[in-house]
Structure formats: structure tokens, C-alpha cells
Phi, psi and omega in degrees: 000130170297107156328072191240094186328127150357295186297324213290152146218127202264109181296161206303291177312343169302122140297108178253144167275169190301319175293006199280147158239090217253109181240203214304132154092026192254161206227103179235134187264210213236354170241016165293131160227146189221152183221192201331134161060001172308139180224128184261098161336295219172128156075010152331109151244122165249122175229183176045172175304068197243122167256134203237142195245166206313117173110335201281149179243101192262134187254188202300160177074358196283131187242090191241141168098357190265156189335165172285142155315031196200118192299325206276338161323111171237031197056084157258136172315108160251189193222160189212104213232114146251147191289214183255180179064356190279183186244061176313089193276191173301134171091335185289172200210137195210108204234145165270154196318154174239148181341328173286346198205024170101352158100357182211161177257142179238119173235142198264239196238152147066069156240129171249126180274107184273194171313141125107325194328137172249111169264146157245221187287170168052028181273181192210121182240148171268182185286154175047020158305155184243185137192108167311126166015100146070025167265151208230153189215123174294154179304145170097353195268109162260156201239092157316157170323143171074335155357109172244125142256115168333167179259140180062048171261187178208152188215137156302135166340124167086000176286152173240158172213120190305188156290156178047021185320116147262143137234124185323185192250136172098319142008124196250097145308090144271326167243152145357131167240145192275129159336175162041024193255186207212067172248139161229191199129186184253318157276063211338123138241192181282140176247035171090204155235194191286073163352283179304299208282347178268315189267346154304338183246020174048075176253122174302153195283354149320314188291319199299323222269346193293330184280332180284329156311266184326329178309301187316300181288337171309307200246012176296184173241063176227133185059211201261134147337269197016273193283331204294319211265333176291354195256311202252324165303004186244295154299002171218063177279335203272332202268116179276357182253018166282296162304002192261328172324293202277322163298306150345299185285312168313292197319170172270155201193140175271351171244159181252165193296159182256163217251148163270155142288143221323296208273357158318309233247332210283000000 
């Protein structure tokens, strides 16, 4: 039987599943579906189309599913899907897609959302992403798997940011960040890569050393992008998170990647 404090109130129509736990003064709307073991702490509103997925926990004050933050917005039905297991904490906002962006926002699974985090629409979040106190992620913005954004960072509109991805705390998002890369700044650039976060995810030190090689040549001041990224894509066919870097850097992207500075690169 579905857990629902008293205070709560559940529109007829929200799917809650039976395993649900709803406590006291939380707002569930009429097109929410919440599933197995979800648990809204206290002071919840889940509005819009939004589904929340098994396991996931939202703590007081989280304002997840209400409209987008984009004047361009004109209440067309959109979605908002987050997976399982994840950890919402207090005060985060979380808004679904607009007409502009596929129409939904994606949150994977076993992520954590500290205080204050902002997804806004159309963003695309991968699995085990983290976003640190009061990190705000402007529309549009994708987050590979394993991704930690610092607290009281802000990332621009149309950014990629890679799998296993750091951004320092304070830190301004503007350009494309490389898988395994490593940036901060108030204007961000790459400060090389995520070291820690590579030996956390127990990647061998063959591999490590190999990324630290291809960085170096990805980011010398000798030739071309181009040509420097066809030289490592040749020396390193064997390294897959080498190629995932150079695939990554290929793609199309409305930002360009972000650069270390000189003596980062040397």
C-alpha cells in the first residue's frame, strides 16, 4: 500500500506506484508518474509530465517538472524523465523539454543532485553524474556518464561536457569539455585531466599513461586540430578512451572545445 502522509496532495490521476512514499505537504500533479520505493521527503511538488524512477529519493523544497525557464516556451506538452535510483536534494529544479530541444529533459540513473543544482530544459544528464551545491546547468546542456560539476559552477547553453568529465567549483562553462578532461576557472579552461577520477574509476595506469600522452599531442602548438587529431587517432587505435576523446572532439557541436592553457598542454 502506497505511503501518503495526510498533508500530501496527489492528483487522481498521477501514477504513484503502491511501493510509493509521499510524506507529509508534498504536490503531486496529474500527469506524474512515480515508481517503485520513490521517496518525495517532505514539501515536494512534482508537476507536468514528468516520471521519476524506481528508487529515487527527493528531499524538501525540490520544484521538479514546472514549466521552463524560456520565454520561447508556449506550454506545448513536453517531458521530463528521470531514471532510478537517484538522490535529489533540498531546493533543486529540474524543468522538461521545449519544442526547441526534443521536447524533453533525460536524467539517467544513481546521480546525485546536491542542494540548490539547477537542470534546466532539454538538458541530457548520463548515469552517476554528480552536480555539487548550487551548480546551475543552463538549456541544452549534455553530461556524460560519471561527470562531477563543482559547486557554484554555471555551464552555457548547447555545452557538452564528457564521461568521467571534472569541473572545478566557481567555474564559468562555456566551451565543450573532453571526456577524462579536467577544468576550471571563472572562464573555464582545461587544466589537464581527471586524474583522481580516473584512478576512482580504476582505469589502468597503461591506459592513464597513454591519455596523458595523446593529451599532450591533442593540445601541442604544432600543426593543425586536424592534422594533430588524425596522429593520435593512428597512435592510439588500441586506447578506447583515447578514441572516445577524438570521437568526441569530431562531432558537431555549436561550441568549441575548451582549450588548456599554454603551459597546461606543455
Amino acid at each position: 500500500m502506497t505511503q501518503i502522509h495526510a498533508t500530501a496532495i496527489i492528483h487522481s490521476d498521477a501514477e504513484v506506484d503502491e511501493r510509493a512514499v509521499i510524506g507529509p505537504y508534498c504536490c503531486v500533479g496529474k500527469d506524474v508518474k512515480l515508481g517503485k520505493d520513490v521517496q518525495l521527503l517532505s514539501h515536494v511538488v512534482v508537476e507536468g509530465h514528468t516520471s521519476i524512477g524506481d528508487g529515487t529519493r527527493v528531499f524538501p523544497f525540490a520544484s521538479i517538472g514546472h514549466e521552463p525557464q524560456d520565454l520561447k516556451y508556449d506550454g506545448e506538452q513536453s517531458n521530463l524523465v528521470i531514471g532510478v535510483n537517484n538522490t535529489i536534494r533540498e531546493h533543486v529544479t529540474m524543468n522538461p523539454g521545449t519544442q526547441g530541444g526534443g521536447m524533453f529533459t533525460q536524467i539517467g540513473d544513481d546521480c546525485l543532485f546536491m542542494m540548490g543544482a539547477h537542470v534546466a530544459h532539454d538538458c541530457q544528464i548520463g548515469d552517476n553524474v554528480i552536480l555539487v551545491n548550487n551548480a546551475t546547468l543552463a538549456g541544452h546542456v549534455d553530461i556524460g556518464d560519471w561527470a562531477i560539476v563543482g559547486g557554484l559552477s554555471a555551464v552555457h547553453q548547447f555545452v557538452r561536457i564528457g564521461r568521467h568529465a571534472m569541473i572545478g567549483g566557481m567555474s564559468g562553462i562555456e566551451n565543450d569539455v573532453i571526456p577524462y578532461g579536467l577544468v576550471m576557472g571563472n572562464r573555464a579552461h582545461l587544466s589537464g585531466l581527471n586524474l583522481v577520477g580516473l584512478k576512482r574509476r580504476e582505469i589502468p595506469n597503461n591506459v592513464i599513461h597513454d591519455l596523458r600522452r595523446a593529451y599532450r599531442l591533442i593540445f601541442a602548438q604544432e600543426g593543425t586540430q586536424a592534422e594533430r587529431l588524425a596522429d593520435v587517432a593512428e597512435l592510439f587505435s588500441h586506447v578506447e578512451p583515447v578514441k572516445e576523446i577524438v570521437t568526441f572532439i569530431n562531432q558537431d557541436s555549436s561550441r568549441s572545445i575548451c582549450q588548456p592553457l599554454f603551459e597546461d598542454a606543455a
